[in-house]
N, CA, C and O atoms as CSV, one atom per row, in Angstrom:
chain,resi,resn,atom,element,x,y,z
A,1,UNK,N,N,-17.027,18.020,21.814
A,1,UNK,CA,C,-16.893,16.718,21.191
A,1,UNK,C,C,-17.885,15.747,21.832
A,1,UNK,O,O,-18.256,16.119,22.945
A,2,UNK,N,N,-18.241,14.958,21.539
A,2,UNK,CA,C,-19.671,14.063,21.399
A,2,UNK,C,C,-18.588,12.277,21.877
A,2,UNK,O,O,-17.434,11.849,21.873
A,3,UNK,N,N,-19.678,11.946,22.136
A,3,UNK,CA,C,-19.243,10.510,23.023
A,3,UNK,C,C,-19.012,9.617,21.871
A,3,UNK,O,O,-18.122,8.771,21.966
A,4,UNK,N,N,-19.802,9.724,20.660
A,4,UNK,CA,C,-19.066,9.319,19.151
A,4,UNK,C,C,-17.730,9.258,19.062
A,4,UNK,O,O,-17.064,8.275,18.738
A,5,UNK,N,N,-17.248,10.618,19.434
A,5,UNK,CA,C,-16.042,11.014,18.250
A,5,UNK,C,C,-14.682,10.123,19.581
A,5,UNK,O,O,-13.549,9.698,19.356
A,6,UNK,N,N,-15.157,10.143,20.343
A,6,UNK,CA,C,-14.067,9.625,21.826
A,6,UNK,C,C,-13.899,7.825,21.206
A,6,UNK,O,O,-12.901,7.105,21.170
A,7,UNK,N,N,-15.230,7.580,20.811
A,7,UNK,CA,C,-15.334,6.233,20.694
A,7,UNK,C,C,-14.612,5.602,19.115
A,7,UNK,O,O,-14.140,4.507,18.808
A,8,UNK,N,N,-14.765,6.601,18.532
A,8,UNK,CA,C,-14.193,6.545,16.978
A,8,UNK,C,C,-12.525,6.789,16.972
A,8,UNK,O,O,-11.563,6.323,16.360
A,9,UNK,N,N,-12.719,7.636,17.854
A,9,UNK,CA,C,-10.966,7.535,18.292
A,9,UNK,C,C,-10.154,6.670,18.910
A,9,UNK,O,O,-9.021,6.373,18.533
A,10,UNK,N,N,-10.851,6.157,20.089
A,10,UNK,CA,C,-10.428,4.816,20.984
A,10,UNK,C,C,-10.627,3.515,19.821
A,10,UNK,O,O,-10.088,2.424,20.006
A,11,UNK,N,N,-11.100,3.680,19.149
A,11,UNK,CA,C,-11.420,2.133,17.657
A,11,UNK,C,C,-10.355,2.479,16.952
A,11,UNK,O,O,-9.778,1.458,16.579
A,12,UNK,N,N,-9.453,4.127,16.345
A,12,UNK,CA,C,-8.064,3.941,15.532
A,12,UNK,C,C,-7.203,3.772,16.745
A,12,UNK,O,O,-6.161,3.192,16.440
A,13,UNK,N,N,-7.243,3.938,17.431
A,13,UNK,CA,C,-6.017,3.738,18.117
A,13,UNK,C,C,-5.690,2.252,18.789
A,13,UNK,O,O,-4.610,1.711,19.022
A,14,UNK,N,N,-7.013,1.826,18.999
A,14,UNK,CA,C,-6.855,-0.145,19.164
A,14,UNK,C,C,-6.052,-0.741,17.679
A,14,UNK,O,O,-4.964,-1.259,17.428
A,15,UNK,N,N,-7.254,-0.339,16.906
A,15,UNK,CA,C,-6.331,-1.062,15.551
A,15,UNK,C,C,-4.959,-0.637,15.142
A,15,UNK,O,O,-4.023,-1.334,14.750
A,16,UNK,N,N,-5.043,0.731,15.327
A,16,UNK,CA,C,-2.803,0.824,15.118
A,16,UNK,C,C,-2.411,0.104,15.786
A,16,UNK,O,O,-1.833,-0.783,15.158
A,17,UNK,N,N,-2.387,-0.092,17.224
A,17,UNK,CA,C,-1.884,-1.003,17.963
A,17,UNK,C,C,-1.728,-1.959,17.684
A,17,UNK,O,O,-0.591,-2.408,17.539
A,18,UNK,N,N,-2.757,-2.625,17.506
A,18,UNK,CA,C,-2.981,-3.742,16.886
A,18,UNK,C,C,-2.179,-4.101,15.379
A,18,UNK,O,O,-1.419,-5.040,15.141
A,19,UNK,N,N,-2.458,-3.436,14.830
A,19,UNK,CA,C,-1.772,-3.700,13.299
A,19,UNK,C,C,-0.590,-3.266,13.385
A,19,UNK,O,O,-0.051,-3.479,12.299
A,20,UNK,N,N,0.180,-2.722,14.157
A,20,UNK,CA,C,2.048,-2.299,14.499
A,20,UNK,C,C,2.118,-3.511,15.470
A,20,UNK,O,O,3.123,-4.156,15.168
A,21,UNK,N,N,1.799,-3.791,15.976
A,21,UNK,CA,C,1.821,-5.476,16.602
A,21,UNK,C,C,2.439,-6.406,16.223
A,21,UNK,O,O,3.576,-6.873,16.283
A,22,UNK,N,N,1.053,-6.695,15.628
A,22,UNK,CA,C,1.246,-8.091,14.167
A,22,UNK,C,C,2.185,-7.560,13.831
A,22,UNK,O,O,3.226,-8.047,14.273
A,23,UNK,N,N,2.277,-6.698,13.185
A,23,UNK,CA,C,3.334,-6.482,12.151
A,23,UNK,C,C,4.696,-6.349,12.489
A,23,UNK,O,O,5.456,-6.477,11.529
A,24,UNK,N,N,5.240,-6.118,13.627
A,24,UNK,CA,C,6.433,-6.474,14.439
A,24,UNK,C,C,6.549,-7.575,14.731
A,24,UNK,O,O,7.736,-7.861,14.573
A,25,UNK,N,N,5.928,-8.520,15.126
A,25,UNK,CA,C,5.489,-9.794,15.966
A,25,UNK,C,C,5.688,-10.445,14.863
A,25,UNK,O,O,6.866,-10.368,14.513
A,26,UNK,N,N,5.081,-11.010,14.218
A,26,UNK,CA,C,5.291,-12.173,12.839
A,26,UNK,C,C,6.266,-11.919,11.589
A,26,UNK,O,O,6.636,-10.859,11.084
A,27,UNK,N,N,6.567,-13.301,11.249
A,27,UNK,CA,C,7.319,-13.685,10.166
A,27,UNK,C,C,7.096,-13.833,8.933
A,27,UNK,O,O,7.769,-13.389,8.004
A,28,UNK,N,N,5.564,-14.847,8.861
A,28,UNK,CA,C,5.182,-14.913,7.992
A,28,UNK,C,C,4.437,-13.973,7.216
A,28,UNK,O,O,3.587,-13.279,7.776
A,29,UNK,N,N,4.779,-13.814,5.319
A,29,UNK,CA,C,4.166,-12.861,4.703
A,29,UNK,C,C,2.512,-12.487,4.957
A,29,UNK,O,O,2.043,-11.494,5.514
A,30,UNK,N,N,1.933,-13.444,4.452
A,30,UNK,CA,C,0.208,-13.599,4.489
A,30,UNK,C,C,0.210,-12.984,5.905
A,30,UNK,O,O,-0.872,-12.913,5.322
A,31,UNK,N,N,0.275,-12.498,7.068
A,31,UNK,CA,C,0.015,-12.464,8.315
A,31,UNK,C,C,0.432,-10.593,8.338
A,31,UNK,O,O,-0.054,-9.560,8.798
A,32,UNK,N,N,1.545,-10.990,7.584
A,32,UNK,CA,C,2.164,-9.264,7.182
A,32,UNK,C,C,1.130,-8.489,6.413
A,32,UNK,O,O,0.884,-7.344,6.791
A,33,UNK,N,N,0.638,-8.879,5.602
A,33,UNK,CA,C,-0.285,-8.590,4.331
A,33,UNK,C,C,-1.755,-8.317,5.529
A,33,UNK,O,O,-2.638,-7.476,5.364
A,34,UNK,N,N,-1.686,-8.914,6.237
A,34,UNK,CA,C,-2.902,-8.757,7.038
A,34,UNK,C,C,-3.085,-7.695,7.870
A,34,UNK,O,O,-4.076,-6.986,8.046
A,35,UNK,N,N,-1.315,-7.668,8.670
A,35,UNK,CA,C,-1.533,-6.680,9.249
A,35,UNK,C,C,-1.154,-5.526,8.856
A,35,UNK,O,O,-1.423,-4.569,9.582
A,36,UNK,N,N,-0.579,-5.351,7.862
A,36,UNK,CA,C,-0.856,-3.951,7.146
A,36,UNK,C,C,-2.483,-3.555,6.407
A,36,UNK,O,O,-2.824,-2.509,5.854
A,37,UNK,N,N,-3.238,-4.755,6.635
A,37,UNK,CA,C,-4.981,-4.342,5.645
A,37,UNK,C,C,-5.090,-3.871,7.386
A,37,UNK,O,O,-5.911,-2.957,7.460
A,38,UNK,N,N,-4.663,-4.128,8.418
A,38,UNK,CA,C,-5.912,-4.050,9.586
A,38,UNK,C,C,-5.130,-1.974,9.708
A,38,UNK,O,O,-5.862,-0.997,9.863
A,39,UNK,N,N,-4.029,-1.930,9.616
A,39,UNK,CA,C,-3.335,-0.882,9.531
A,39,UNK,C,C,-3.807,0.473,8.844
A,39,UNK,O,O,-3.786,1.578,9.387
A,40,UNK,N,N,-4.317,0.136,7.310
A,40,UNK,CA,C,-5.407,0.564,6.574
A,40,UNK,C,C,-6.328,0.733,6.878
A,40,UNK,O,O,-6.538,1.945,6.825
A,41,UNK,N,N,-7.395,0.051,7.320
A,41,UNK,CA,C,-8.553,0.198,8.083
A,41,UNK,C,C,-8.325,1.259,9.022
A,41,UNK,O,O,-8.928,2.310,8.806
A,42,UNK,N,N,-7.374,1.167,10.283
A,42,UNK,CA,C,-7.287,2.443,10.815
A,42,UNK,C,C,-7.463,3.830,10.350
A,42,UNK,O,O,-8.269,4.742,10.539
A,43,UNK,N,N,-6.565,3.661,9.779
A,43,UNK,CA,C,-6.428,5.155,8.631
A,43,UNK,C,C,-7.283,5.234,8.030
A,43,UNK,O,O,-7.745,6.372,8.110
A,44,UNK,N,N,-8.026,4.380,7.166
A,44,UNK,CA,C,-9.153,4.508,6.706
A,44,UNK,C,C,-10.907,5.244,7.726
A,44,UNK,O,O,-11.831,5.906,7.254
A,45,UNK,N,N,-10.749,4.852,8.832
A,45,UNK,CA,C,-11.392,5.077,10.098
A,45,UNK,C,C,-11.370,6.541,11.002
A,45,UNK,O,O,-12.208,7.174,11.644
A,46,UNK,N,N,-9.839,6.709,10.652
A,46,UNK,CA,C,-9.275,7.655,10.865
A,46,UNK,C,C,-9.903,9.149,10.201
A,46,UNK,O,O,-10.337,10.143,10.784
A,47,UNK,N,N,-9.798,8.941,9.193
A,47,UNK,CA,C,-10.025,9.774,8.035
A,47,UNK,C,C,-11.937,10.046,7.870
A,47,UNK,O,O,-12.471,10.961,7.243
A,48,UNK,N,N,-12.450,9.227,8.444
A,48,UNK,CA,C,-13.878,9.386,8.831
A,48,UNK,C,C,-14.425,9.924,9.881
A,48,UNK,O,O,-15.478,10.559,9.941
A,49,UNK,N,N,-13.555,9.610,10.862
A,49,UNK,CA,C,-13.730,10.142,11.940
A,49,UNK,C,C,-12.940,11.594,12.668
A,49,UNK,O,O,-13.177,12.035,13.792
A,50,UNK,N,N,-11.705,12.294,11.406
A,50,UNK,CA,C,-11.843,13.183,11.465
A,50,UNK,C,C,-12.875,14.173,10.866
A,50,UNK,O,O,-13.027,15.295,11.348
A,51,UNK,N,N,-13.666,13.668,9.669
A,51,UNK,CA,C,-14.515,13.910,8.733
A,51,UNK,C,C,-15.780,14.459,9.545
A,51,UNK,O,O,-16.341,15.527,9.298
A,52,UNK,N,N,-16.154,13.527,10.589
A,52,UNK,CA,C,-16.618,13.876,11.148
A,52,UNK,C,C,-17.013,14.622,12.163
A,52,UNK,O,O,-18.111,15.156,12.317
A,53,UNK,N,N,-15.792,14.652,13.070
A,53,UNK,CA,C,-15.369,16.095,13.768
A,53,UNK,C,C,-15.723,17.586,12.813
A,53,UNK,O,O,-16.642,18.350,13.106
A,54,UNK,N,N,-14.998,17.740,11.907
A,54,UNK,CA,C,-14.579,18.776,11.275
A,54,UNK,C,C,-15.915,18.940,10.055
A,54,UNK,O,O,-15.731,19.575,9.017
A,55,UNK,N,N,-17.346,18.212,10.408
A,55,UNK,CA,C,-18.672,18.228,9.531
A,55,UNK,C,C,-18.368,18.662,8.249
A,55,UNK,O,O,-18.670,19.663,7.598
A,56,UNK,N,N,-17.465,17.324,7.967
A,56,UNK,CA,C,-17.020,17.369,6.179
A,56,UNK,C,C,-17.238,15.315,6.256
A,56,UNK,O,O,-16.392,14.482,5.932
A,57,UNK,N,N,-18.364,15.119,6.684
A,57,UNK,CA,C,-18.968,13.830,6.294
A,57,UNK,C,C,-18.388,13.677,5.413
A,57,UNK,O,O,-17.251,13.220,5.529
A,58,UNK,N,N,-18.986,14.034,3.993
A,58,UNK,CA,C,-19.049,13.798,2.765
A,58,UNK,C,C,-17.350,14.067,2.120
A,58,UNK,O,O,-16.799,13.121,1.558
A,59,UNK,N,N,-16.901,14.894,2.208
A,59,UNK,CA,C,-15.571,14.767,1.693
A,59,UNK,C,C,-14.597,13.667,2.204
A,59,UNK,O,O,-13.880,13.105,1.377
A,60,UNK,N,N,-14.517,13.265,3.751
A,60,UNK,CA,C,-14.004,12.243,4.950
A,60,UNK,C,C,-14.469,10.962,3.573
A,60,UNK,O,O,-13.561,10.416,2.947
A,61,UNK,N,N,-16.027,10.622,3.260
A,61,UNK,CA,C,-16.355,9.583,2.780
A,61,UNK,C,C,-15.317,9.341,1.265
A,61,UNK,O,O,-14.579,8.416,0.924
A,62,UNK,N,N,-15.659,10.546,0.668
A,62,UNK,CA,C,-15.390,10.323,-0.665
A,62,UNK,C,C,-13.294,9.835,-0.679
A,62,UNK,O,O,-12.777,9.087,-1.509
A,63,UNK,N,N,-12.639,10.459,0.340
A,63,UNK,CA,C,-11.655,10.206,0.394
A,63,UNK,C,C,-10.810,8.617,0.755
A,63,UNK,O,O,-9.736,8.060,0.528
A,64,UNK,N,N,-12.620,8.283,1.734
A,64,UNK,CA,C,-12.056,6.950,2.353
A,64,UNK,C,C,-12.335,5.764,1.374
A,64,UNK,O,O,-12.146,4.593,1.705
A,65,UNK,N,N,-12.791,6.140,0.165
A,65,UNK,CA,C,-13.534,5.355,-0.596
A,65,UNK,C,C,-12.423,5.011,-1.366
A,65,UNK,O,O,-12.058,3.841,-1.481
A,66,UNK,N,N,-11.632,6.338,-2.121
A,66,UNK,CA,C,-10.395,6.068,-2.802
A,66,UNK,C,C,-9.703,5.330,-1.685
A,66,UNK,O,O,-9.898,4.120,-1.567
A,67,UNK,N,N,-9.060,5.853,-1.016
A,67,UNK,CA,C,-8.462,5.283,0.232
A,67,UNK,C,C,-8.424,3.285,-0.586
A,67,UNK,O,O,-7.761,2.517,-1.283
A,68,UNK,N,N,-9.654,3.420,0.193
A,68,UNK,CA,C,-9.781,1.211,-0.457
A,68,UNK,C,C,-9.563,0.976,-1.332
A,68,UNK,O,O,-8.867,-0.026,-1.499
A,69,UNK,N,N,-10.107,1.899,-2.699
A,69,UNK,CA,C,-9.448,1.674,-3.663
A,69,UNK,C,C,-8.134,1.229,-4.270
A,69,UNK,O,O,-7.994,0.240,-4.989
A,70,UNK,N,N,-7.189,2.076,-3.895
A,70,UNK,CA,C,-5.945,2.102,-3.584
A,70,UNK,C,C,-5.624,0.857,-2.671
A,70,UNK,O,O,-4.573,0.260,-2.906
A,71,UNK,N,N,-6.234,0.522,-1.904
A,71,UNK,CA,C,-5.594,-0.736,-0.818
A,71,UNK,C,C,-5.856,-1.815,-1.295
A,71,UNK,O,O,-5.124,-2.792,-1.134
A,72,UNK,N,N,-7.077,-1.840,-2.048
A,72,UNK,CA,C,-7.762,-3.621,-2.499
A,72,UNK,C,C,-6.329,-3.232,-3.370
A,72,UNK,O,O,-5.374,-3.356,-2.603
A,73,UNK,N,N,-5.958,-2.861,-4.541
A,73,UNK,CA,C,-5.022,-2.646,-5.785
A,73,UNK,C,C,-3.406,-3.210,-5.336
A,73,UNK,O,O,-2.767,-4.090,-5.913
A,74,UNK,N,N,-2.963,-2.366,-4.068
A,74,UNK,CA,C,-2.118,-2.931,-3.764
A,74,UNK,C,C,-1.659,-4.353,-3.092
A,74,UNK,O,O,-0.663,-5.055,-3.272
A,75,UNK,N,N,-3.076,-4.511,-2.041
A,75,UNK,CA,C,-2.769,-5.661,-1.967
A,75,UNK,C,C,-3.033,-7.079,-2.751
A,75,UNK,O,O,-2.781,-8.205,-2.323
A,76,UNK,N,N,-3.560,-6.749,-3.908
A,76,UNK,CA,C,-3.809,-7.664,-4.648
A,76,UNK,C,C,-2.309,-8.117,-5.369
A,76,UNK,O,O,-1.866,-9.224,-5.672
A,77,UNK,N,N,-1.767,-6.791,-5.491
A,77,UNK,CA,C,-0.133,-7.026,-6.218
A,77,UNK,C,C,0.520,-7.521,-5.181
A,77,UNK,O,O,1.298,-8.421,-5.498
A,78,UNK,N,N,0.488,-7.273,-4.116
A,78,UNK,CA,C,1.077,-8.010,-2.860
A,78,UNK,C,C,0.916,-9.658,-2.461
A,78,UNK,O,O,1.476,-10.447,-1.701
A,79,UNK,N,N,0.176,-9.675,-3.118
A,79,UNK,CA,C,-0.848,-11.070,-2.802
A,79,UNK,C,C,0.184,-11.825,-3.752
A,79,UNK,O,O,0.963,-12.691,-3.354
A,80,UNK,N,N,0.060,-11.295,-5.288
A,80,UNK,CA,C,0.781,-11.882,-6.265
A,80,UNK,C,C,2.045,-12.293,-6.368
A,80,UNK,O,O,2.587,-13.179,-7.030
A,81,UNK,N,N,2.524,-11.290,-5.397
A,81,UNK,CA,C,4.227,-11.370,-5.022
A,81,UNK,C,C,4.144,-12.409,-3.998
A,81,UNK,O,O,4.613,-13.495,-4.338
A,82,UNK,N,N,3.761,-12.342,-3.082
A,82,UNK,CA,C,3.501,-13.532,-2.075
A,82,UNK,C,C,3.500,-14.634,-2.463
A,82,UNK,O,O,4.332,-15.471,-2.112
A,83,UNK,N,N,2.510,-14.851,-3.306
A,83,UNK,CA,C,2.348,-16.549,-4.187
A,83,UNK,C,C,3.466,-16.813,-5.232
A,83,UNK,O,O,3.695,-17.949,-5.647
A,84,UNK,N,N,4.050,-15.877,-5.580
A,84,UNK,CA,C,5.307,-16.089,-6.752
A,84,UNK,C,C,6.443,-16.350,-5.630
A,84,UNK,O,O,7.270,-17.142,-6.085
A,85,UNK,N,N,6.788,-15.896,-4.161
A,85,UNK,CA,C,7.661,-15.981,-3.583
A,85,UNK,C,C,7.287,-17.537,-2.957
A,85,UNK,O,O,8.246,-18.308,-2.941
A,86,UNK,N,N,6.309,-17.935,-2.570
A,86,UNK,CA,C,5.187,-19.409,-2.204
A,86,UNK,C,C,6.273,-20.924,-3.737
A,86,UNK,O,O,6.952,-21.947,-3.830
A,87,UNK,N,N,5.752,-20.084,-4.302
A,87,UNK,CA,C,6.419,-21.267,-5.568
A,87,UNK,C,C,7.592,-21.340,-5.556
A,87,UNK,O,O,8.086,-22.395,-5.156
A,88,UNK,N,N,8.598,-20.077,-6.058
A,88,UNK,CA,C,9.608,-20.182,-5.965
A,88,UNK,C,C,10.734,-20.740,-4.980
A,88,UNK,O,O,11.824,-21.151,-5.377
A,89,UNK,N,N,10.271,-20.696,-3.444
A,89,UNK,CA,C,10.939,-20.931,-2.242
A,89,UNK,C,C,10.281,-21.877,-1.233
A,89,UNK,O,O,10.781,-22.228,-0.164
A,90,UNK,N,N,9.026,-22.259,-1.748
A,90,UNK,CA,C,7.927,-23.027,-0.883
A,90,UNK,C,C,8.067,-22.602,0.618
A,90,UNK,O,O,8.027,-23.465,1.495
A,91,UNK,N,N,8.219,-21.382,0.894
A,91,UNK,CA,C,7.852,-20.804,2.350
A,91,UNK,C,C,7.708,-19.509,2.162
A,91,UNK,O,O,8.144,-18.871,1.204
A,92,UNK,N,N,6.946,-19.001,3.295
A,92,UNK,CA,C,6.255,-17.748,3.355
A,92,UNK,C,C,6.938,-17.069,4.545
A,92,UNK,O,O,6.405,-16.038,4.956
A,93,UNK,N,N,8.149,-17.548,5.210
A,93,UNK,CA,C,8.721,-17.080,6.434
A,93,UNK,C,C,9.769,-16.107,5.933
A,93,UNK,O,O,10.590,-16.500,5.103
A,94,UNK,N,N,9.794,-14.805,6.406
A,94,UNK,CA,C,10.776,-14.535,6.022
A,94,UNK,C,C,12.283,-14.106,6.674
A,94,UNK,O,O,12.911,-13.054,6.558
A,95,UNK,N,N,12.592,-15.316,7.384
A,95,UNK,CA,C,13.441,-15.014,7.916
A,95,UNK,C,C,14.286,-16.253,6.666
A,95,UNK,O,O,15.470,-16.177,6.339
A,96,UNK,N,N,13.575,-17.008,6.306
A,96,UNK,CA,C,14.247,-18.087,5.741
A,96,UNK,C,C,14.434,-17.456,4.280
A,96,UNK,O,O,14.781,-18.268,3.422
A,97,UNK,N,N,14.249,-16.077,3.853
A,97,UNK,CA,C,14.095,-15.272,2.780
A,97,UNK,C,C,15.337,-13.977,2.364
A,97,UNK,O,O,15.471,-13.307,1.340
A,98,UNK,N,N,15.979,-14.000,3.427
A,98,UNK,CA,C,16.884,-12.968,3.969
A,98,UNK,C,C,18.068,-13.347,2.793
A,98,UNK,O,O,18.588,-12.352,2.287
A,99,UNK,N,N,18.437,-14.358,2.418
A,99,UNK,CA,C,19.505,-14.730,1.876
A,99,UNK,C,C,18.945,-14.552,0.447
A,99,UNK,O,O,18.859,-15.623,-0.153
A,100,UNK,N,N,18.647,-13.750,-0.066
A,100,UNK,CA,C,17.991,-13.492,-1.728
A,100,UNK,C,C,18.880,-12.992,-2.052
A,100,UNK,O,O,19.319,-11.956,-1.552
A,101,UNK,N,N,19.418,-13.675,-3.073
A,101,UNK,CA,C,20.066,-12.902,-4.364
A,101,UNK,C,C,19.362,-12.344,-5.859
A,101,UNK,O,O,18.635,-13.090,-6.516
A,102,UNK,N,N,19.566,-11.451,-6.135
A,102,UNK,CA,C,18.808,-10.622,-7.862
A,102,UNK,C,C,18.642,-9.558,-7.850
A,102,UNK,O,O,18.191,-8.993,-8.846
């Protein structure tokens, strides 16, 4: 293994950290939404940098490509839910959200 692949590994494993963090740590949605994109990125990173170990560049790429695909999509519907929950309740905290009825 190559001083690359150590370094590509030490970069997913900061950002999981990082993005299981945030994402334990905060309340607010938008911040949630964030740290599940930085969460993605890992995996997304992930998936390249096994690609690259295992000299399947090109398949690693083509996978990580859908990969975003799939993530811009969802979080755009996420986004939408966010701003419909923004109007409806004028806060983005969700502890102040817990009490939903429907």
């Amino acid at each position: 293994m190559s001083l690359t692949f150590y370094l590509l590994t030490a970069a997913v494993v900061l950002l999981l950290v990082t993005g299981l963090y945030s994402l334990l740590a905060t309340k607010n949605l938008i911040r949630i939404l964030i740290s599940l994109e930085i969460l993605m990125k890992a995996a997304t990173l992930l998936i390249i940098t096994v690609g690259y170990a295992a000299n399947r560049v090109a398949l690693a790429q083509v996978m990580a490509i859908t990969l975003i695909i799939v993530e811009v999509v969802a979080v755009a519907v996420a986004m939408g839910i966010v701003v419909g929950i923004h109007r409806h309740n004028g806060t983005l905290d969700t502890r102040k959200l817990r009490n939903l009825k429907g």
